[in-house]
ZADO-1210 file (C-alpha; in nm, 4 decimals, padded with zeros to 6 digits):
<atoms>
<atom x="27.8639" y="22.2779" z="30.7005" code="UNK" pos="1"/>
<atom x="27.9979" y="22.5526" z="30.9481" code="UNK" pos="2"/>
<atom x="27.9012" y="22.8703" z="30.8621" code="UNK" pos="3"/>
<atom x="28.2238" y="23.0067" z="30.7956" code="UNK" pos="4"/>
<atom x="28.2686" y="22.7049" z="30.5074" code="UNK" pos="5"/>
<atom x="27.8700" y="22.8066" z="30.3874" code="UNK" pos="6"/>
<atom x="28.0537" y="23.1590" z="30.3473" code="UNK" pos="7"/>
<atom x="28.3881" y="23.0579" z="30.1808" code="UNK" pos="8"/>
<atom x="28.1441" y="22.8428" z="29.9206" code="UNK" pos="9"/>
<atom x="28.0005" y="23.1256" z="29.8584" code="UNK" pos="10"/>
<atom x="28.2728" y="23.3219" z="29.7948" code="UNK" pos="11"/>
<atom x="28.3861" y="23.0831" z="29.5398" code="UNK" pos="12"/>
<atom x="28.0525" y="23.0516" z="29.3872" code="UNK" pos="13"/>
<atom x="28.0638" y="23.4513" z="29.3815" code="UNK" pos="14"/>
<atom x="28.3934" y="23.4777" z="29.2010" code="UNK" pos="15"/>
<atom x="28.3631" y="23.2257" z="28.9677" code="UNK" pos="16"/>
<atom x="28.0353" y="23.3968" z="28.8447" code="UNK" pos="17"/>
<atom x="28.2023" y="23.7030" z="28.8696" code="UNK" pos="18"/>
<atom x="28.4846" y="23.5449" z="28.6249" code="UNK" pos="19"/>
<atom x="28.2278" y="23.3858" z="28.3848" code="UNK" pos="20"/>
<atom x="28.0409" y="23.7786" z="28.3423" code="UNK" pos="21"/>
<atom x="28.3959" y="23.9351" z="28.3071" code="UNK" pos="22"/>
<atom x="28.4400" y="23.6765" z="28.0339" code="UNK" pos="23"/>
<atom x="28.1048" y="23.7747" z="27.8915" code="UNK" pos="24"/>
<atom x="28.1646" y="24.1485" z="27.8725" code="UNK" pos="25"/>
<atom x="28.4850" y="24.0707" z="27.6943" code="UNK" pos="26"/>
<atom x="28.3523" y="23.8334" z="27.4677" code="UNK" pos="27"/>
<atom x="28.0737" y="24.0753" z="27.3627" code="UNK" pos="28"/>
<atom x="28.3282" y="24.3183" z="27.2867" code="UNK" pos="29"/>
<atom x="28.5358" y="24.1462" z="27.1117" code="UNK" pos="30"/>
<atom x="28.2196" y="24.0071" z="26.8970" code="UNK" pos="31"/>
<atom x="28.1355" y="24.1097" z="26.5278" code="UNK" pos="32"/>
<atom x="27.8128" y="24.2322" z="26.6374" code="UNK" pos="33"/>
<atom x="27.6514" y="24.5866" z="26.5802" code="UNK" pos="34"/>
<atom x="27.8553" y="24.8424" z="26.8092" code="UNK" pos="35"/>
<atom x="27.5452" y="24.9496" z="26.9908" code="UNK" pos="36"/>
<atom x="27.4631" y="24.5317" z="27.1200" code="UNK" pos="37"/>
<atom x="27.8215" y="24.5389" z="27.1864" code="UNK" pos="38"/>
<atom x="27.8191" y="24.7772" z="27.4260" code="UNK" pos="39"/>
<atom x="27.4926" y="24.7163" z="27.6096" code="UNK" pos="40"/>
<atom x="27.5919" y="24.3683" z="27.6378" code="UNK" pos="41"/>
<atom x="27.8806" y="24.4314" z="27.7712" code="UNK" pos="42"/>
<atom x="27.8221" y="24.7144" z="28.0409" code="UNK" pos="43"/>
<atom x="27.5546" y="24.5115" z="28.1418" code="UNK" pos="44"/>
<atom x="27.7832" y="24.2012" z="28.2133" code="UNK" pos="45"/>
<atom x="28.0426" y="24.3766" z="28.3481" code="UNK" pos="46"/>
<atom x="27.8471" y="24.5508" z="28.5988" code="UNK" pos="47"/>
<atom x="27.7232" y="24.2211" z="28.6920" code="UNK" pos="48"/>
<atom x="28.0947" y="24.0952" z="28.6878" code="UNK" pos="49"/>
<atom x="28.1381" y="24.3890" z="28.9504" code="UNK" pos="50"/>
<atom x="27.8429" y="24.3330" z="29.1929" code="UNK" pos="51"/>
<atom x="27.9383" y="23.9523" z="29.2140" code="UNK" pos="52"/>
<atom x="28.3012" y="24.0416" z="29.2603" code="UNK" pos="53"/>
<atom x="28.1800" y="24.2836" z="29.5763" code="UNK" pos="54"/>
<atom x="27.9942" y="23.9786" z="29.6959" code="UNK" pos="55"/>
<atom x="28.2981" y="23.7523" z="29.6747" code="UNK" pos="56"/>
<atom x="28.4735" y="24.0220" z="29.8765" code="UNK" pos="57"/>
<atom x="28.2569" y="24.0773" z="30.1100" code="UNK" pos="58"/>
<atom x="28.2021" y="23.6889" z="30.1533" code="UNK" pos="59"/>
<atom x="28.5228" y="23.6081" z="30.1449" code="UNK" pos="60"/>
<atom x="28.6402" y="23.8048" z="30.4423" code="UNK" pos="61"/>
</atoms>
């Protein structure tokens, strides 16, 4: 594979994790959980969501 189509995989790979952790940090808030898990969880997977989305970026271009 060229190594602008190793990049462009990655890109995908990086936004569809980036997708799957956005899911997560809604999911976690929309969960029945203590507020306090919630929360955690969900900062944690959105920042995640946001670092993996800056990879795509950057990958993608």
């Amino acid at each position: 594979m060229a190594k602008s189509g190793q990049r462009r995989a990655l890109g995908a790979l990086f936004s569809l994790l980036a997708l799957a952790f956005a899911g997560i940090a809604y999911a976690a808030l929309s969960s029945d959980a203590g507020q306090a898990r919630r929360i955690v969880v969900a900062a944690a997977a959105a920042a995640l969501a946001l670092w993996l989305a800056s990879l795509a970026l950057r990958a993608l271009r």
